[in-house]
BAFI-3210 file (N, C-alpha, C; in Angstrom, 3 decimals, decimal comma, padded with zeros to 6 digits):
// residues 198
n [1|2|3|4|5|6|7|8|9|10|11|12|13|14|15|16|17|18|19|20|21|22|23|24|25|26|27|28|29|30|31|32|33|34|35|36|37|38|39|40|41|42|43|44|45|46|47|48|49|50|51|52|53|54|55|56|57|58|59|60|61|62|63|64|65|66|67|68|69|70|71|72|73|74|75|76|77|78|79|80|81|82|83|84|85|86|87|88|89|90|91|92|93|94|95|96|97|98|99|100|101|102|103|104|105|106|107|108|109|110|111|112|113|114|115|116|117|118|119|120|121|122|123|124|125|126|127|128|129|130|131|132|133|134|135|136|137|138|139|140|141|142|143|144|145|146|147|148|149|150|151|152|153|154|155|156|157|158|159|160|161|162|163|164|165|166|167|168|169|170|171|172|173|174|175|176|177|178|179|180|181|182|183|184|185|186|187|188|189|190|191|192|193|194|195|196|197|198]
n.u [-072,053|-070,163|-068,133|-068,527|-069,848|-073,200|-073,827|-071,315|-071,905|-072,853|-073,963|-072,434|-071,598|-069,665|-069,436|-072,526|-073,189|-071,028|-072,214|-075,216|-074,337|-073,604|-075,448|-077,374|-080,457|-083,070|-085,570|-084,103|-082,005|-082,857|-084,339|-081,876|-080,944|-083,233|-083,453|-081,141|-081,717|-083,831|-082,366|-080,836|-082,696|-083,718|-081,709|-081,399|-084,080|-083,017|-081,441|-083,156|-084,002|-082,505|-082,102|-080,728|-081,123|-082,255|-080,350|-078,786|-080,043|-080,934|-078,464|-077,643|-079,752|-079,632|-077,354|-078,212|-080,036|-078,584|-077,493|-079,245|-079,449|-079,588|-079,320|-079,706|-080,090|-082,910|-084,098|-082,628|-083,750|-086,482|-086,418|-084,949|-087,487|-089,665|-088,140|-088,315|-091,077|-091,468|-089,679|-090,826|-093,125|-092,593|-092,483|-090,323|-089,578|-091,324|-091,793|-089,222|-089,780|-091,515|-089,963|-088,558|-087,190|-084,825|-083,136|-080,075|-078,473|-080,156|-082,149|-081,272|-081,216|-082,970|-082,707|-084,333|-083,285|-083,252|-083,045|-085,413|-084,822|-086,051|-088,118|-091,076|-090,254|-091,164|-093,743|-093,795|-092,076|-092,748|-095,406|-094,301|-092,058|-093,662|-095,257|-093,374|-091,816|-094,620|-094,746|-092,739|-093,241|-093,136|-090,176|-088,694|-087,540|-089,118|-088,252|-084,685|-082,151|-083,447|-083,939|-086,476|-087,396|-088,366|-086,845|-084,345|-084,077|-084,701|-087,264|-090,560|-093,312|-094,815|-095,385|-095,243|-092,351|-089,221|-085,813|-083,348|-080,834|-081,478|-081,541|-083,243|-084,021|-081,552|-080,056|-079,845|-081,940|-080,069|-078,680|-080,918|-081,869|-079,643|-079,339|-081,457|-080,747|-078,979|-080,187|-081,465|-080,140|-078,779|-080,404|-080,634|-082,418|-082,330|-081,097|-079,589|-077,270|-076,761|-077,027|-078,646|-080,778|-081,954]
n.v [-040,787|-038,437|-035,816|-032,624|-030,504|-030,688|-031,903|-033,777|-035,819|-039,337|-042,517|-044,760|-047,381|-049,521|-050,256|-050,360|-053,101|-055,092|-054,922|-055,915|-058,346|-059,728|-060,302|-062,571|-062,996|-061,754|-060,331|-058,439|-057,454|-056,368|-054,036|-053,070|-051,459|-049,650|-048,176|-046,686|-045,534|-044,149|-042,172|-041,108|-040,044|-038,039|-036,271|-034,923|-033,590|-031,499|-030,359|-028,489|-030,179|-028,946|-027,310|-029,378|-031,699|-033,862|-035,711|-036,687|-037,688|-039,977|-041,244|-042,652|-043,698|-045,602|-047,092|-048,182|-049,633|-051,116|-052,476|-054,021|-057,579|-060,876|-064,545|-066,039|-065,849|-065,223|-064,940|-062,234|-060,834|-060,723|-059,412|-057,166|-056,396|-055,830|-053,930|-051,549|-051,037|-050,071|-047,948|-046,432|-045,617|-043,716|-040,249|-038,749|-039,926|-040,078|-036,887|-036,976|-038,326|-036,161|-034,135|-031,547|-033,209|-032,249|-032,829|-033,488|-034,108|-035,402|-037,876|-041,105|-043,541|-046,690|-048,956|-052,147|-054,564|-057,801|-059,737|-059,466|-057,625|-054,847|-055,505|-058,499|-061,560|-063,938|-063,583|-062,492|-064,251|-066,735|-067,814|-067,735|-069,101|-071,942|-072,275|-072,275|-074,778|-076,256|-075,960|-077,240|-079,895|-081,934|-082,638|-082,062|-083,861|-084,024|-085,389|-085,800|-088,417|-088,681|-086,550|-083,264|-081,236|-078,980|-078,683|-078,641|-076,050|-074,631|-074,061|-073,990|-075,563|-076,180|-074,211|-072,301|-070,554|-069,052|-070,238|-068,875|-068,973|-069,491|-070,499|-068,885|-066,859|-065,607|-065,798|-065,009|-064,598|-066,859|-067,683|-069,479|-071,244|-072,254|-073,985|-075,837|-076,794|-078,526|-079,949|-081,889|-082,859|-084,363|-086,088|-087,944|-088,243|-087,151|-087,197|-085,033|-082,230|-079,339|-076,542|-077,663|-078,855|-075,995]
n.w [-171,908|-174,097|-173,104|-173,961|-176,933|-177,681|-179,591|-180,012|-178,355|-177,713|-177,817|-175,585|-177,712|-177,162|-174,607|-174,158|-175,673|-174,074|-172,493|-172,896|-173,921|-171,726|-169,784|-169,601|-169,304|-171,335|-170,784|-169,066|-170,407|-172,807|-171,214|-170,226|-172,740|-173,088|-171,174|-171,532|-173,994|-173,108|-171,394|-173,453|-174,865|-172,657|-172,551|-174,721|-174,784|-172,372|-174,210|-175,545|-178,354|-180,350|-183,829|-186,418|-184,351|-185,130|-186,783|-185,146|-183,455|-184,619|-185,650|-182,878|-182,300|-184,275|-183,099|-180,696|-181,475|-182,495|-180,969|-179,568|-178,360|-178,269|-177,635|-180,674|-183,660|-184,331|-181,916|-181,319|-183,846|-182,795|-180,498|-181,210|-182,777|-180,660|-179,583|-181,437|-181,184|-178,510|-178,874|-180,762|-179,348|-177,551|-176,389|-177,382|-179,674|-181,506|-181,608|-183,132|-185,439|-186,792|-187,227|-189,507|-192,305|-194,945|-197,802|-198,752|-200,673|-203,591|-203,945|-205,688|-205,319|-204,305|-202,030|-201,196|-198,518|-198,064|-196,417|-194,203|-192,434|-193,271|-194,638|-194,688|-195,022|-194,885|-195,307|-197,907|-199,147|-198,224|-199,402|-202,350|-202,395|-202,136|-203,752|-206,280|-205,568|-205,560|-208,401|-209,845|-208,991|-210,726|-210,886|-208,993|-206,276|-203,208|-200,773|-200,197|-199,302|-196,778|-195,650|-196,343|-198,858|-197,780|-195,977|-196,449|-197,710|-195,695|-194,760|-192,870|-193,360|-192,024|-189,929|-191,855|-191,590|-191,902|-191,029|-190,161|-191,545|-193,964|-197,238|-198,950|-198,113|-197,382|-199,594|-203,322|-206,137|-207,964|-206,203|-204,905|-206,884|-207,674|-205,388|-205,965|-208,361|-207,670|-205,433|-207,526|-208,687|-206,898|-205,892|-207,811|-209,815|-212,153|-215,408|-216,261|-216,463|-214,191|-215,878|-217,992|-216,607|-215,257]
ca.u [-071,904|-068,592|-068,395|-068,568|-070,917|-074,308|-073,140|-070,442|-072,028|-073,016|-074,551|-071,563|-071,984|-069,050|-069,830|-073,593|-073,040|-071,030|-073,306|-075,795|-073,568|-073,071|-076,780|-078,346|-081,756|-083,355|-085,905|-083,284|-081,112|-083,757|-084,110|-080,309|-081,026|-084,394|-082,364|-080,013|-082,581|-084,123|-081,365|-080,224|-084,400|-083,519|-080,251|-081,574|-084,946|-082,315|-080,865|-084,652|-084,336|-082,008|-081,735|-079,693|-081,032|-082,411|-079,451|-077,905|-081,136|-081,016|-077,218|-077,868|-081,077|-078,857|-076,377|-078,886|-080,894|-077,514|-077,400|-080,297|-079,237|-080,285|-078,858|-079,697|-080,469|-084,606|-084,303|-081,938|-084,706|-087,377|-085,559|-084,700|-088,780|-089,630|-087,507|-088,750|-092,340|-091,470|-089,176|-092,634|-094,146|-091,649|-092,397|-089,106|-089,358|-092,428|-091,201|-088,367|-090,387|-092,178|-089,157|-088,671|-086,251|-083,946|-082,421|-078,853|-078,472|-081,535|-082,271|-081,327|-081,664|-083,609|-082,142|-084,532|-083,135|-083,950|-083,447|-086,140|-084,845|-087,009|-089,508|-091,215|-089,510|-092,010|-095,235|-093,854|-091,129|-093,281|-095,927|-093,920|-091,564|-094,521|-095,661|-092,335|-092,119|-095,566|-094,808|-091,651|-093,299|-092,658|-088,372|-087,926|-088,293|-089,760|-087,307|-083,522|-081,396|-084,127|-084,203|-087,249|-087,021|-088,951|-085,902|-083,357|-084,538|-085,078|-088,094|-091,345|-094,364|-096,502|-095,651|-094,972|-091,584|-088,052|-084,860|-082,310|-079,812|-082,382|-080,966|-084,291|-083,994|-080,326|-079,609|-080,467|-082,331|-079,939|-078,345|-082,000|-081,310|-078,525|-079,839|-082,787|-080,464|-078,140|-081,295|-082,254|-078,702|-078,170|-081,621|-079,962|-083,757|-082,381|-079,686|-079,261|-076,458|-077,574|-077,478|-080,144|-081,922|-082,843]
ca.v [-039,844|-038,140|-034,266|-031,550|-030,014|-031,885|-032,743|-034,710|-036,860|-040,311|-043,529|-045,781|-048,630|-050,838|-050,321|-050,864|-054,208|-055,828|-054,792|-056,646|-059,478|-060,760|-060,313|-063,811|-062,682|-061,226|-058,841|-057,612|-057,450|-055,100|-052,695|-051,937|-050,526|-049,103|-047,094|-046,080|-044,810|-042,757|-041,486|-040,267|-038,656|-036,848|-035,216|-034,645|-032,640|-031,025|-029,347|-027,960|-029,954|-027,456|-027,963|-030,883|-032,899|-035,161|-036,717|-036,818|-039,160|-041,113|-042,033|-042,852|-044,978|-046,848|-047,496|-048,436|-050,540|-052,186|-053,343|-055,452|-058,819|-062,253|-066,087|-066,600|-064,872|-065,558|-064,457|-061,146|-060,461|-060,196|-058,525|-055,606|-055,853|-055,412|-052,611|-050,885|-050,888|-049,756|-046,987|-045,897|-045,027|-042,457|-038,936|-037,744|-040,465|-038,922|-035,609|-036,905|-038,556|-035,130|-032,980|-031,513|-033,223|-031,239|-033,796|-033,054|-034,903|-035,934|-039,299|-041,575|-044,988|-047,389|-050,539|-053,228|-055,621|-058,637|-060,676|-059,237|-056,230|-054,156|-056,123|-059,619|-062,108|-064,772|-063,141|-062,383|-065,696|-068,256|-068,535|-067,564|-070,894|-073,233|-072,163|-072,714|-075,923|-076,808|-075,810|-078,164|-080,847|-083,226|-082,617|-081,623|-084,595|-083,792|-085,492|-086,676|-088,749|-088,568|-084,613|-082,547|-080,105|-077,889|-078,636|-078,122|-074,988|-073,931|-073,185|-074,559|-075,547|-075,824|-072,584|-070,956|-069,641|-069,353|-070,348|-067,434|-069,229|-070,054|-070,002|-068,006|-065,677|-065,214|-065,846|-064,215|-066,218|-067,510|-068,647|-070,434|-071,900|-073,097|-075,085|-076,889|-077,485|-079,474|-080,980|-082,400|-083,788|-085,087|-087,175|-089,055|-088,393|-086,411|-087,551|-083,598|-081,135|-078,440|-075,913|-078,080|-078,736|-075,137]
ca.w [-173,023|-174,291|-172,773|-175,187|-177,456|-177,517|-181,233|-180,223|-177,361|-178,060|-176,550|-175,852|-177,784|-176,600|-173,320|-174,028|-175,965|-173,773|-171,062|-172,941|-174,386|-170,541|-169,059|-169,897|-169,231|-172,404|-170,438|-168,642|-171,877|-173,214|-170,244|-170,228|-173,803|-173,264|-169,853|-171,972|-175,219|-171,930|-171,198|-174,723|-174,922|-171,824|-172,968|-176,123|-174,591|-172,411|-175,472|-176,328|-179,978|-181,530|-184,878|-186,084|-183,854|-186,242|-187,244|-184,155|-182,942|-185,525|-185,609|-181,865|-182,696|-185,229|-182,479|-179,629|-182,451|-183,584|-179,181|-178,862|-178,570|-177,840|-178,323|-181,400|-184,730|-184,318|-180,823|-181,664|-184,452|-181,846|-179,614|-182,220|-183,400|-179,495|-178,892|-181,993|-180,756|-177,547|-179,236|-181,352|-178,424|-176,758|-177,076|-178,150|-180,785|-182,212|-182,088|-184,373|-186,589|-187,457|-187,237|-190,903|-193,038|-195,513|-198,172|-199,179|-202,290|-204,184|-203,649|-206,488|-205,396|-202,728|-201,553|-200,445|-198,048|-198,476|-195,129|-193,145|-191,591|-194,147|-195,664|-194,013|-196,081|-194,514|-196,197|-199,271|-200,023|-198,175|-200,716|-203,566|-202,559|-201,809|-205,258|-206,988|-205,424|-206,289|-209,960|-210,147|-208,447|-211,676|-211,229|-207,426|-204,998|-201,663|-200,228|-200,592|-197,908|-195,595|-195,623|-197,170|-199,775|-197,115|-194,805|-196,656|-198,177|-194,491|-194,481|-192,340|-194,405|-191,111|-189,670|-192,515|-191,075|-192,395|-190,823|-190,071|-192,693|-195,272|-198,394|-199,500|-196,980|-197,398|-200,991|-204,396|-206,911|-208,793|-205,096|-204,905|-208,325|-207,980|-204,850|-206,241|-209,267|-206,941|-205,104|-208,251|-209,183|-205,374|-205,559|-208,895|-210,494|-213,829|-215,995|-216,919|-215,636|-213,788|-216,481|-218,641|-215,472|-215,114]
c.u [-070,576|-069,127|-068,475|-070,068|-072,148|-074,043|-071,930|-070,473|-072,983|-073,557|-072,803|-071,495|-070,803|-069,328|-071,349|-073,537|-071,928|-071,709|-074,451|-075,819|-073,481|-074,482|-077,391|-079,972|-082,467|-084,383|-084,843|-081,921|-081,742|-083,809|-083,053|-080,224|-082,259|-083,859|-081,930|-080,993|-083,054|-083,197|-080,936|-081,519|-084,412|-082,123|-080,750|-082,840|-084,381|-081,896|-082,017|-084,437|-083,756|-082,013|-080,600|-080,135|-081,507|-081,673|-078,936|-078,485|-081,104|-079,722|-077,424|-079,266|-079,925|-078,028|-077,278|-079,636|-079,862|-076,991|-077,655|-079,837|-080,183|-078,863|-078,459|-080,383|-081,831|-084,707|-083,396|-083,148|-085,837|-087,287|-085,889|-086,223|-089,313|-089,409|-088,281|-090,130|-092,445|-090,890|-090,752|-093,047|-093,611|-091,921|-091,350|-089,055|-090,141|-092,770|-089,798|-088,652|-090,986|-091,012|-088,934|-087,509|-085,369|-083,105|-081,182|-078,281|-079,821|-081,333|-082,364|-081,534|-082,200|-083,295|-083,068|-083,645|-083,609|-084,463|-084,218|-086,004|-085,599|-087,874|-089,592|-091,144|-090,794|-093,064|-094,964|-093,152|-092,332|-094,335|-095,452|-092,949|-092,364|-095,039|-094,710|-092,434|-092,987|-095,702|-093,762|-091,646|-092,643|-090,690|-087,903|-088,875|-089,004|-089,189|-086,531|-082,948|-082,024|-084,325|-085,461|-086,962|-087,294|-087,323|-084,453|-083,126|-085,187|-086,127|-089,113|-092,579|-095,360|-096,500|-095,197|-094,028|-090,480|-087,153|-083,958|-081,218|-080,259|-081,821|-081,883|-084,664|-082,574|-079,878|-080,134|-081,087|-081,763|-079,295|-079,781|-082,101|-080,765|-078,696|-080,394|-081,945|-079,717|-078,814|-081,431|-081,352|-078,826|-079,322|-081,183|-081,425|-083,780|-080,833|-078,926|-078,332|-077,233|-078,163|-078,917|-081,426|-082,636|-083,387]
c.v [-039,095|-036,145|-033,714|-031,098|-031,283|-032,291|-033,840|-035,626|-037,553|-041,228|-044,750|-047,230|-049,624|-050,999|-051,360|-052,920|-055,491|-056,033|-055,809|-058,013|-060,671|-060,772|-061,671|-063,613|-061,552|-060,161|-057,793|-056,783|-055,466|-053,770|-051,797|-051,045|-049,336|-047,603|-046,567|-045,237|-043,929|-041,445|-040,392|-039,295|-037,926|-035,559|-034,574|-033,380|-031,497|-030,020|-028,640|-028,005|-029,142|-028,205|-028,910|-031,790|-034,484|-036,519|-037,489|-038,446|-040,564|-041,854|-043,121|-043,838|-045,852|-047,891|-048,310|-049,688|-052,111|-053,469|-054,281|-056,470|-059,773|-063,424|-066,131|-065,931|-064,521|-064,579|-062,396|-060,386|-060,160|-059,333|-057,198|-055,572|-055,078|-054,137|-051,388|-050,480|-050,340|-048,252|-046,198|-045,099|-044,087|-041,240|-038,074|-038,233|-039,680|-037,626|-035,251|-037,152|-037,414|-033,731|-032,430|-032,058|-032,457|-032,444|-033,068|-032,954|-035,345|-037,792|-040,137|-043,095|-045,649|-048,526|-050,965|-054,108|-056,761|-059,962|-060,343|-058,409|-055,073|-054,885|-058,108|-060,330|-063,535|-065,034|-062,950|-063,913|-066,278|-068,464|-068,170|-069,399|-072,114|-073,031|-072,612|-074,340|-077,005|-077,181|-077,039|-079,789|-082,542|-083,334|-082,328|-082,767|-084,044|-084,255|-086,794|-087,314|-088,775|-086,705|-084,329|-081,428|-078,966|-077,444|-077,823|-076,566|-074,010|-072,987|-074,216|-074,561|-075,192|-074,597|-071,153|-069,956|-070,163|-069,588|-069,193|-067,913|-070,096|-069,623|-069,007|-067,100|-064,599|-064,884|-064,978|-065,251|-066,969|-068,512|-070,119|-071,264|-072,726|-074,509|-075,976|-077,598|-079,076|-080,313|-081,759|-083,605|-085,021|-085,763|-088,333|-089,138|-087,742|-087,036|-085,937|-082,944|-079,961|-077,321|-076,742|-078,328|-077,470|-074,238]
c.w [-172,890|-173,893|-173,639|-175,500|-177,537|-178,913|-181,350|-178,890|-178,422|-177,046|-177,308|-176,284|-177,527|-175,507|-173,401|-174,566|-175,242|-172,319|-171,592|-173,232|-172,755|-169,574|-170,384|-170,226|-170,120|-171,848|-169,776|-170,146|-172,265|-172,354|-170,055|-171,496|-173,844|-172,239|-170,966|-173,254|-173,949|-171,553|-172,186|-174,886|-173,888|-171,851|-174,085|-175,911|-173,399|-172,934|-176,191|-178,021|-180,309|-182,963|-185,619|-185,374|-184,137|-186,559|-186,589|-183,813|-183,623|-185,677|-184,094|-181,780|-182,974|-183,763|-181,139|-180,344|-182,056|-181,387|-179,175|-179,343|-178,128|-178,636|-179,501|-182,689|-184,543|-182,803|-180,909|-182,716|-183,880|-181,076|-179,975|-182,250|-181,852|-179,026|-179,907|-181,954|-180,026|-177,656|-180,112|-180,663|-177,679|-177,188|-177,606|-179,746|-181,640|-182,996|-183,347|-185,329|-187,219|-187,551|-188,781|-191,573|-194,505|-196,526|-198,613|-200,462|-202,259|-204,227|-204,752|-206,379|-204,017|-203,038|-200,574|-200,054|-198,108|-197,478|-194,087|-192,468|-192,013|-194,549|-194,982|-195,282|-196,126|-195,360|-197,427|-199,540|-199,615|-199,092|-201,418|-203,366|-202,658|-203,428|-206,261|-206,833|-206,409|-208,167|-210,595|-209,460|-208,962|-211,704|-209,887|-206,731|-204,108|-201,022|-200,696|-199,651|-197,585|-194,918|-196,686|-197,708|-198,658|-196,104|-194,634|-197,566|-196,789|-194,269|-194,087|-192,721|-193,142|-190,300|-190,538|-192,415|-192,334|-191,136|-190,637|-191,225|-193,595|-196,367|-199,484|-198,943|-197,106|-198,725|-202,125|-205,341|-207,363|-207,172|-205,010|-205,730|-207,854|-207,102|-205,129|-207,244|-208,567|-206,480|-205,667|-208,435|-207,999|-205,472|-206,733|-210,091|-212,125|-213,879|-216,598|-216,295|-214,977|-214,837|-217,901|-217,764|-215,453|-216,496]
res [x|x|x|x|x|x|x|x|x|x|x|x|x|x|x|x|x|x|x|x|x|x|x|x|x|x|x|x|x|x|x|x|x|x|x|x|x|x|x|x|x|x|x|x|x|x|x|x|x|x|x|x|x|x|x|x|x|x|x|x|x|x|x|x|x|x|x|x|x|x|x|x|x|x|x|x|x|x|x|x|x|x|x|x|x|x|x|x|x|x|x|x|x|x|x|x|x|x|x|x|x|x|x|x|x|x|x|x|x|x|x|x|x|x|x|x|x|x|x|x|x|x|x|x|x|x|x|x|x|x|x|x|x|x|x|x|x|x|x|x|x|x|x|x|x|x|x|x|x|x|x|x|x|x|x|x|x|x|x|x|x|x|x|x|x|x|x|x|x|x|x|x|x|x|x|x|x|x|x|x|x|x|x|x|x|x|x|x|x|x|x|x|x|x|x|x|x|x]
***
C-alpha cells in the first residue's frame, strides 16, 4: 500500500497481477489475492470504517477482482466466481455491503452485460438457441463441412455450456444473424442472399 492518508492507499495491482501471472498453480494463484483482500480488510478495520470507506472498498474489490487469473478464459471465470464466494463470507465484506449508500446523481440507466459477468448467459441463451435452432430446423443444416451448427455457434448441446468466444455469448443478435445467415449460404442449401434469408 502507498503511504499517506488511508484515502489514498491502494492494493497494488501491477505488482499483484504479475504476482499472479507467474504462479502456475491456480490454488496458489488464488491465495496470493485472497492474502492480499486480508490485508486490505485489516487496514481498512484499522481505520475504524470512517466514512468513505465504501468507495474506497469497492475501488479496491474492483482491483483485487480484476487479479484473479487462470489459463484460460473458462478457467479465469471460475477463478473470479471462487474468489467472489469466498469474498461473501468476510466480515469486513458484510459490513460493506450494509454500510449506507448516498447516490450522487440519480441513477438513469442500467447496463446489462451480456457475457456472463452479470447475468448466466448459459441459463438464459442455451434454451433460447436450442429453440431458435429448433424453429429454423427447415433452413439451418445441422451440419456444414463436417462442423455442427452446435459447434460452430460454440455452444454444447450435451452440457448445455457455451464457449468463451461464442458468438452468442459474445455477439448481439444481429451478430447471431448474421452467422446463421452465412451458415445457411456456406451449406449451398438456399439460393437466397442473406438479407432474404432472414
Amino acid at each position: 500500500h502507498n503511504s499517506g492518508s488511508w484515502a489514498d492507499c491502494h492494493v497494488n495491482y501491477t505488482n499483484l497481477a504479475q504476482a499472479v501471472a507467474a504462479e502456475p498453480d491456480p490454488a496458489k494463484c488464488a491465495a496470493l489475492v485472497e492474502k492480499e483482500c486480508e490485508q486490505l480488510h485489516k487496514f481498512a478495520e484499522a481505520q475504524g470504517m470512517p466514512t468513505g470507506i465504501g468507495a474506497f472498498l469497492a475501488f479496491n474489490y474492483m482491483t483485487l477482482f480484476r487479479a484473479v487469473g487462470g489459463p484460460t478464459r473458462k478457467a479465469r471465470k471460475a477463478a473470479k466466481v471462487t474468489f467472489f464466494r469466498w469474498l461473501k463470507q468476510q466480515d469486513i465484506f458484510q459490513r460493506y455491503i450494509s454500510l449506507p449508500r448516498t447516490l450522487v446523481v440519480p441513477v438513469e440507466l442500467v447496463v446489462f452485460d451480456k457475457d456472463g459477468t452479470l447475468i448466466n448467459h448459459e441459463l438464459i441463451f442455451g434454451p433460447w438457441v436450442e429453440q431458435l435452432i429448433a424453429g429454423m430446423k427447415d433452413i439451418v443444416p445441422l451440419e456444414v463441412d463436417g462442423m455442427s451448427v452446435w459447434k460452430g455457434l460454440g455452444y454444447d448441446k450435451a452440457t448445455q455450456t457455451f464457449e468463451g468466444n461464442s458468438v452468442v455469448c459474445a455477439g448481439t443478435y444481429d451478430d447471431i444473424r448474421d452467422w446463421l445467415c452465412n451458415w445457411i449460404l456456406k451449406s449451398g442449401t438456399s439460393d437466397k442472399d442473406a438479407d432474404q434469408i432472414w
